[in-house]
C-alpha angles and dihedrals in degrees: 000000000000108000111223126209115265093256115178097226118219110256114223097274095060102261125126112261100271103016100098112186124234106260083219106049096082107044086048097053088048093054094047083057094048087050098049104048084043086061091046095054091039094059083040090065102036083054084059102048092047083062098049088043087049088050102043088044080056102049093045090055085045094052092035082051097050087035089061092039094047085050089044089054099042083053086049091051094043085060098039092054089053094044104059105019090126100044091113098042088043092053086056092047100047089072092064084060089051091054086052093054098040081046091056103043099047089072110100115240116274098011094113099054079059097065126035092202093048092045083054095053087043094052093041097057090041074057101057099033086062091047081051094058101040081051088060088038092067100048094053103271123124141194119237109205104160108171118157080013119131107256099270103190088202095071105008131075109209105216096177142337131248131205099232103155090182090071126054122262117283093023113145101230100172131038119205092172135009113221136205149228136211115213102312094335129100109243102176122354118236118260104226147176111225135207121240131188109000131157091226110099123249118263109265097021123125116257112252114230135262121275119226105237117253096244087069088062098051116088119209134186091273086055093047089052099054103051090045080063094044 
C-alpha cells in the first residue's frame, strides 16, 4: 500500500479539515461595516445641515438688517417730508419779506419824524414785516442776515470783492440780498460784498506775536561799551 501525506481535506464550506470557523465572526464584522459607513454618512449630513443652518442664520440677520434700514429710512423720509414740505412754497413767499424791507430802507433818514402819517405807515409796515418773519420763524424758516460775519460758502453767494483794509479778509462787508434757510437746509444764499486784502486778523485766527522794534536791535556805542566792560 501507497502511503498518502497526511493532507487536512476541505470540508464542503470551504474551510481546511479541522479548522472550524467561529458562527459569529462574520455577522459581527458586517455590522461593524455597516456602523461604520452609517457614521460616516451620519457626520456627512450633519455637516450638511450645519451649512445650510450657517446660510439660513445669515440670511435672517441680511433681511432683519435691510428690514431695519428700509423702517430707519422710512422714519428719515417721514421727517423729511414734514420738514420741508413748504420749501417750495417758502422759496415764493420770501420775496414778499424782501418787498418789506426794500420798502423800509428806501425811506430817507429822518423823513418820517417829519410827518406823523407817514411815521405811522412806516411803523406799521416795520410791524408787519417782523410778524412776517416770526411767521416764517415758526414754521422753520429763518432770516440770514450776515453783516460783519466771516464769507461762509455754504450760505452765502459772493457777488464781488471790495478792497476795505479796516476789516479782516473774507468779511462780508455789504449785503444785496439776505437769504434764507429751512431747518438745517439752505433755501437762498445770501448775495454778499466781501472784504479782500486788510491788515485786521481773521476772526478765529491766533494772534501773531509781537515783534521786538527795531531800535532794540540796533548797538550803539553805549551798547559796545558796555558789553566790552561786561
Amino acid at each position: 500500500m501507497t502511503d498518502e501525506p497526511n493532507t487536512p481535506r476541505p470540508d464542503p464550506a470551504g474551510q481546511p479539515h479541522g479548522e472550524q470557523a467561529a458562527p459569529g465572526d462574520a455577522p459581527e464584522q458586517q455590522n461593524m461595516e455597516q456602523l461604520i459607513s452609517g457614521a460616516a454618512k451620519l457626520a456627512e449630513k450633519v455637516t450638511t445641515l450645519e451649512g445650510q443652518i450657517a446660510d439660513l442664520t445669515d440670511r435672517l440677520l441680511r433681511a432683519h438688517a435691510e428690514m431695519d434700514n428700509l423702517r430707519k429710512r422710512a422714519i428719515k423720509d417721514k421727517e423729511d417730508t414734514a420738514k420741508y414740505a413748504i420749501q417750495k412754497f417758502a422759496s415764493d413767499v420770501v420775496n414778499v419779506a424782501d418787498n418789506f424791507e426794500r420798502a423800509i430802507t428806501s425811506v430817507p433818514a429822518g423823513a418820517a419824524e417829519q410827518d406823523p402819517a407817514f411815521k405811522s405807515l412806516l411803523d406799521g409796515v416795520s410791524l408787519t414785516e417782523r410778524e412776517f418773519l416770526n411767521v416764517l420763524e415758526r414754521h422753520g424758516v429763518r432770516r440770514i442776515a450776515p453783516q460783519g460775519q466771516p464769507f461762509n460758502p455754504h450760505q452765502h453767494q459772493a457777488v464781488m470783492e471790495a478792497q476795505d483794509p479796516s476789516v479782516a479778509p473774507g468779511t462780508i462787508v455789504q449785503v444785496y440780498q439776505n437769504g434764507y434757510v429751512i431747518e438745517d437746509r439752505v433755501l437762498r444764499p445770501a448775495m454778499v460784498v466781501v472784504a479782500k486784502g486788510g491788515s485786521k486778523q481773521k476772526p478765529g485766527e491766533p494772534q501773531q506775536a509781537a515783534q521786538r522794534p527795531p531800535e532794540a536791535d540796533d548797538e550803539g556805542p553805549d551798547s559796545i561799551e558796555r558789553d566790552i566792560i561786561l
